[in-house]
N, C-alpha and C positions, 0 to 999 in steps of 0.2 A: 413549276407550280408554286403558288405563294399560299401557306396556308393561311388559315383564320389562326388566330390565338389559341390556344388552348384555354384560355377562362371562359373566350366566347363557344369553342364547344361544352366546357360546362355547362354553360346557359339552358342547351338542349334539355337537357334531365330537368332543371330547375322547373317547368312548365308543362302543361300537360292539357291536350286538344287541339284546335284549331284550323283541323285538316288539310287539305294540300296546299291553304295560301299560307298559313302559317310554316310548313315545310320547306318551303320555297322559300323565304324570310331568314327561317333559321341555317337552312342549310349551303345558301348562295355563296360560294367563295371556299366552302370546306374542301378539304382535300383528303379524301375518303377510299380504304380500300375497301375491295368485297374480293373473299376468299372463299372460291370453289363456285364455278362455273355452272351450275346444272341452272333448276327453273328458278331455284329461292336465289338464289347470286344473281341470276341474271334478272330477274325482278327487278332485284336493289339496286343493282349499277343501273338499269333504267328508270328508275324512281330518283335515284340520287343525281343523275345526268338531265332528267328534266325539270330538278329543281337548283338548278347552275352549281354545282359540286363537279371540283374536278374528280376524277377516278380512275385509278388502278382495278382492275380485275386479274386476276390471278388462279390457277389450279396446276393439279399435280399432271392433269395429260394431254400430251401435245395436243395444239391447236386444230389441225387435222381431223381429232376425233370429237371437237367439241361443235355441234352446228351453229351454236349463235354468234361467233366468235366474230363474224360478219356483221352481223346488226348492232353488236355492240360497238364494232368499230366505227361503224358511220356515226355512231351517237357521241362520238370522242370518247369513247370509253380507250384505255389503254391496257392493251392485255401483256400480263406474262404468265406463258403457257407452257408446257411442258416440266413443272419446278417451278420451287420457289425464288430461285438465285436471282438475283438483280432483282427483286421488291427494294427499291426504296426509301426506308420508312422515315427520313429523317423528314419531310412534310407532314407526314399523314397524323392527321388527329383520331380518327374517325377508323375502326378494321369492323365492318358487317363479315361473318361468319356466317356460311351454310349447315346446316344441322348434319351432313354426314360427313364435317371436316372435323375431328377430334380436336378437341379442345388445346391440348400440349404439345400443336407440332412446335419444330422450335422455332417460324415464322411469328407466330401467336405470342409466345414468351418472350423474344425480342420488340414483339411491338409494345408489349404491357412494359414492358421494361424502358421501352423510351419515352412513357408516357401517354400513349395512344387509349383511347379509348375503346375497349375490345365488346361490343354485345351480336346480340342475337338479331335477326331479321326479327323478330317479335318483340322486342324490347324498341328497336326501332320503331316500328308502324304504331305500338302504346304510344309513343310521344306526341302525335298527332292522331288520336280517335276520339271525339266527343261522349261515343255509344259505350253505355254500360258492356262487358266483358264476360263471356262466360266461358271458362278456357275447362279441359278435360284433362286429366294426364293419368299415367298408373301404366302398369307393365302391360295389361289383355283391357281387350271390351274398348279402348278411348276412339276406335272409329265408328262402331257401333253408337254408342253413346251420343256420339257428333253428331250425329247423320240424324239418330232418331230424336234428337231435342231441336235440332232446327225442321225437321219433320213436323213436329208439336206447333212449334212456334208459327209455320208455315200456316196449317189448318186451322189455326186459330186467329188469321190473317195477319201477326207481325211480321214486318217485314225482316229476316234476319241474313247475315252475311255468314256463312258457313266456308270455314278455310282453318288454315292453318300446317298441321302436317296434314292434311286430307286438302286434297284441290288444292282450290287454288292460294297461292301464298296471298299471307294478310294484307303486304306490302300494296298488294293491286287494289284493294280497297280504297286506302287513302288517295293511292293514284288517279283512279275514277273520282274518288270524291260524289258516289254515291247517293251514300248517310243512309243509315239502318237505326233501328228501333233497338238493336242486339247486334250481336257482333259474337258468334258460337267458333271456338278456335281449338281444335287439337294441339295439344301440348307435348313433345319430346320431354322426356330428359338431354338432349341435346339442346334444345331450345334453353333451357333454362339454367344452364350452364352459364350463362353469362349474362345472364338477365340483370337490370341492378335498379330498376324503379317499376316496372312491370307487377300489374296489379291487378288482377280480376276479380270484377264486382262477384261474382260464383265462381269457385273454382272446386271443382270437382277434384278428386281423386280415387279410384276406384281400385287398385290395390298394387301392391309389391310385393314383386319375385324375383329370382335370380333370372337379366340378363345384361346383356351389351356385359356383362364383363371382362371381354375380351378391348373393351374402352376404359373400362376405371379399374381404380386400383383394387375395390374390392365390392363385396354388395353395400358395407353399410356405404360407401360416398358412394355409389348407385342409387342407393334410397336416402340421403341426404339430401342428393342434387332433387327428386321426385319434392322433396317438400319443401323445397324453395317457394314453391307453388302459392305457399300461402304468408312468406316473410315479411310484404309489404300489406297485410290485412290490415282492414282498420271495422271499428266495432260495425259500423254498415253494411261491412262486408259479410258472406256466406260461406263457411267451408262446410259444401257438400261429402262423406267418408263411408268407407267402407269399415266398420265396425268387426267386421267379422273377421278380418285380415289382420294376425297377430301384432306384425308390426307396426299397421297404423294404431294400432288401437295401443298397443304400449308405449308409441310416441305419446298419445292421447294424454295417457295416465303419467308419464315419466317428465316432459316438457310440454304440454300443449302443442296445440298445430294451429298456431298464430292469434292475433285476437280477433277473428270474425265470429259472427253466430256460426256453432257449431249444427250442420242437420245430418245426425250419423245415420245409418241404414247396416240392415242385412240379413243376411237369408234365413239367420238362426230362430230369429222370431223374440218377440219377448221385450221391446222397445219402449219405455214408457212415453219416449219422447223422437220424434223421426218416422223412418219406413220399416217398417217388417213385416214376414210374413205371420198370418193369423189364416190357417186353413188354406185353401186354392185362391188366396185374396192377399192381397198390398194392404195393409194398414197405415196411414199414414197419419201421424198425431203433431200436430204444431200446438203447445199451449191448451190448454183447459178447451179452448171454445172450438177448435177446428180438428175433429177425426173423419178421415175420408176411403171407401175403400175402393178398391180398385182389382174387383173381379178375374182369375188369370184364365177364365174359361174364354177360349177363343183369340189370346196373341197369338200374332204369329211368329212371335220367335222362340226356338226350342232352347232348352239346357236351362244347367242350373245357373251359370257363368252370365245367362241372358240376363236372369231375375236380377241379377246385381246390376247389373246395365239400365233393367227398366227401370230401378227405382232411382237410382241415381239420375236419369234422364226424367221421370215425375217430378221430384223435388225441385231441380233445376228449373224446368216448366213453371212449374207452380209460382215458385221465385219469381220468375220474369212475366206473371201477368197470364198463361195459358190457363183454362176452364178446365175443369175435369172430362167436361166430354169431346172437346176436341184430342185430352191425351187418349182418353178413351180408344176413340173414333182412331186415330193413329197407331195405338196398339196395336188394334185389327187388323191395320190394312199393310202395315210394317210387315214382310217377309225374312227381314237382312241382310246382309251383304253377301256376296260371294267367298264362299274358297273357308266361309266359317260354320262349323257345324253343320254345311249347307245337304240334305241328301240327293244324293245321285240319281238313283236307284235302287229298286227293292227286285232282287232274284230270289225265287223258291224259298221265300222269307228268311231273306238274305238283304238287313238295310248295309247299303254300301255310303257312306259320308264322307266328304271331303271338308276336311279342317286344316287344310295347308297353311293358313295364317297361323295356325297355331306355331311360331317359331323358339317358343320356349319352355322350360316346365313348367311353367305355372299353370301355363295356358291347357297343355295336355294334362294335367290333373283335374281341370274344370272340365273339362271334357270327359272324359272318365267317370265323375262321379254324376256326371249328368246321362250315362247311359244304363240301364238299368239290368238289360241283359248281361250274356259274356259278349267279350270281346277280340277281336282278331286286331292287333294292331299295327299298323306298317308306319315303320319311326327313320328318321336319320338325318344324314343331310351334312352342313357344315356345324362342327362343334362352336357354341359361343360361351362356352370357359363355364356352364354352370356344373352342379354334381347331381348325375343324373340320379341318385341311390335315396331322396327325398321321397321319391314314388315309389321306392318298394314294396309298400304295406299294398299301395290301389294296383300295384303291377300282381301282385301273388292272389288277392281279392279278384281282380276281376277280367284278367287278359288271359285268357286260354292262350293265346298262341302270338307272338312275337316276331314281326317279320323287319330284319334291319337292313338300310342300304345307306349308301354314301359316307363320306369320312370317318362318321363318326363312330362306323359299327363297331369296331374293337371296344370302344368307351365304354357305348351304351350296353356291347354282349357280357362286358367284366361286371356292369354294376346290375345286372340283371340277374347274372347265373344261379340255376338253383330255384330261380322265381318261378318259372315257368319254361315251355318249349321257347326257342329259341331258333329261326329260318335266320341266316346272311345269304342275301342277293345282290345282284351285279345293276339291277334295271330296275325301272320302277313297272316294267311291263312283266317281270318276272316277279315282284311284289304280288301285284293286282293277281295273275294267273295261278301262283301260289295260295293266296285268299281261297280264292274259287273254288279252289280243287277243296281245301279242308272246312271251309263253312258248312255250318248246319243252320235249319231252321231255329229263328230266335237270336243268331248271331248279328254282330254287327263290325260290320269289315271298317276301321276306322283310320282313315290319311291323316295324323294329326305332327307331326314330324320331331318336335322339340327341337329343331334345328333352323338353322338357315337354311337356302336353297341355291346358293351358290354355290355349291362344288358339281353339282348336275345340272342348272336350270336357269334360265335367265331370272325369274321370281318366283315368292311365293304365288301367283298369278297361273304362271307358267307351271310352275308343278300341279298346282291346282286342276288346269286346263289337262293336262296331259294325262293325271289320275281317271277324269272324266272320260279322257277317251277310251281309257284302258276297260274301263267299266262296262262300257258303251259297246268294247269290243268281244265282251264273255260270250 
């Protein structure tokens, strides 16, 4: 393979639009890896291979286990599978990175070290997108959020592209070559890891918690990497925030959070300028001339953890051109997603909820303080390096009773002791059946996990699904 120069992949970064003819131009003759096989890698190498780029693909498991490994090879794609060993890099200008490939393997370090170009399938597809950007990131709530501003946008007839870590990768947008009025994209902290000209016209952030630390070295380059988000702002730009979340808010006060219009929000109320609440109502003030409210009687999404969602998706709205009463009108009709705060079932007024996305603390404290009763709570799963003892004060407050299973129960039964009763189970069918037996009326049996769900389950999906049946089976 004969690369291009490495000035001329500089060139890439230097410009910005021109959708898939201009990719095709820019990218003709590169010689480009993509690391890690699943849908975002395999996007890329097909994006990159039909815009005449030679390409490497590469992952960590054998070929055997990966199904496209096929389709990519008829497209010349060149795989090494099973490992990294024999990657090549002394060609390659260009390493595309899959968002569940850790940023530090030593493939990644050898490339940046020879000079390669190391970004993100997002930072790629920004090079070529005409359409204003509205990207989402924060630890909870950024698929909600996605889902229900290109919902907004939807009703209000803008045509918007909704992707990113939700659906489908960005990458297939420019592909198609489309064109959207918007372009609404969920953002990782993996994502943005490597981001280095990536810039969204809104960029929301909705808050920071302890997770993935079992990926970075610690929370603050956790919540470092989270406000990359807004590095390449410029004053036209919007950073949508969550105000009420310690840490953004004392980035706020300590270094700013880039130079876009600032439109902060939060639940606390009391905003002279942005979203809060004022009674069972949104208040929403831009500037002297424009306050607007937004009624909470009738969404359909519960919790306190939503309200932060819905304003943050208002504002974004409103930014891009949507009416108040198509958010309105979407509010309403908005239920939300599965496997979140979702209820099951109500037994002998007994609300049974499944919060299996909930895969970290942050996430089961919003939870929590969005339930009003007691609570029975069923936690565990795989440990992701946070400290579970931040919840102590809402664990002794408001969980009657504590039921743990999967790796993590020793962790979570040491950082609980003393807070309350305390059940370890082997199943999650022995969870659910435990519930049952001690609820009383007014309780609320809650699957919210703080963990992953890989040491039991295929996903949080899959645990989600399984909770349901268990429920289903009282």
């Amino acid at each position: 393979m004969i690369a291009k120069k490495s000035k001329d992949i500089k060139t890439l970064f230097e410009a910005k639009g021109g959708g898939i003819s201009r990719a095709r131009e820019a990218l003709s003759g590169v010689s480009a890896l993509v690391v890690g096989i699943a849908s975002t890698g395999v996007s890329c190498a097909r994006f990159l291979r039909k815009c005449g780029a030679d390409v490497v693909a590469t992952d960590s498991r054998p070929a055997e286990e990966i199904p496209e490994v096929d389709g990519l090879k008829a497209l010349g794609v060149k795989i090494t599978a099973g490992g990294h060993e024999g990657v090549d890099l002394n060609p390659t200008g260009l390493v595309i990175v899959s968002p569940g490939v850790p940023y530090n393997i030593p493939l990644l370090a050898a490339a940046r070290q020879a000079g390669a170009h190391v970004i993100s399938d997002i930072e790629l597809a920004y090079l070529f997108i005409d359409s204003p950007i509205v990207a989402i990131a924060g630890t909870n709530g950024k698929t909600t959020t996605t889902t229900l501003i290109g919902e907004m946008l939807k009703d209000a007839g803008i045509r918007a592209f909704v992707g990113g870590n939700i659906g489908r990768p960005v990458i297939e947008f420019v592909e198609s070559d489309a064109g959207a009025a918007v372009v609404v994209l969920e953002i990782s902290s993996f994502h943005l890891e490597t981001t280095r000209t990536f810039n969204p016209h809104i960029a929301v952030l909705l808050n920071i918690t302890e997770d993935h630390l079992d990926r970075y070295d610690s929370f603050e380059h956790y919540a470092e990497t989270k406000f990359r988000l807004f590095e390449n702002h410029t004053r036209s730009d919007y950073a949508i925030v969550n105000v009420n979340d310690p840490l953004i808010a004392g980035r706020i006060r300590e270094k700013g959070i880039g130079n876009g219009s600032l439109v902060p929000f939060t639940v606390a109320g009391g905003l002279a300028e942005g979203l809060s609440l004022k009674g069972d109502a949104i208040l929403y003030r831009r500037g002297k001339e424009m306050a607007e409210v937004y009624p909470a009687a009738g969404f359909g999404l519960r919790g306190l953890h939503n309200m932060e969602n819905i304003m943050a998706s208002i504002a974004a709205a409103r930014i891009s051109g949507v009416g108040q009463e198509s958010i309105l009108r979407t509010l309403k009709g908005f239920k939300g997603l599965g496997h979140r705060m979702e209820l099951v079932r109500e037994i002998d007024g007994v609300e049974y909820v499944d919060d299996s996305k909930a895969t970290n603390i942050g996430a089961v404290m919003m939870a929590l303080k969005g339930i009003a009763g007691p609570v029975i709570l069923i936690a565990g799963g795989k440990d992701k390096g946070g400290d579970y003892r931040v919840m102590n004060e809402l664990i002794r407050k408001k969980v009657r009773l504590l039921i743990l299973l999967g790796e993590a129960r020793p962790k979570i039964r040491d950082a609980f002791s003393g807070l309350t009763d305390i059940v370890m189970v082997n199943t999650l069918k022995d969870a659910v059946r435990v519930a049952g037996s001690k609820a009383k009326p007014g309780d609320t049996v809650l699957l919210s996990p703080a963990c992953s769900s890989f040491d039991m389950f295929k996903s949080y999906k899959d645990r989600g699904e399984k909770f349901r049946q268990e429920v289903n089976s009282l």
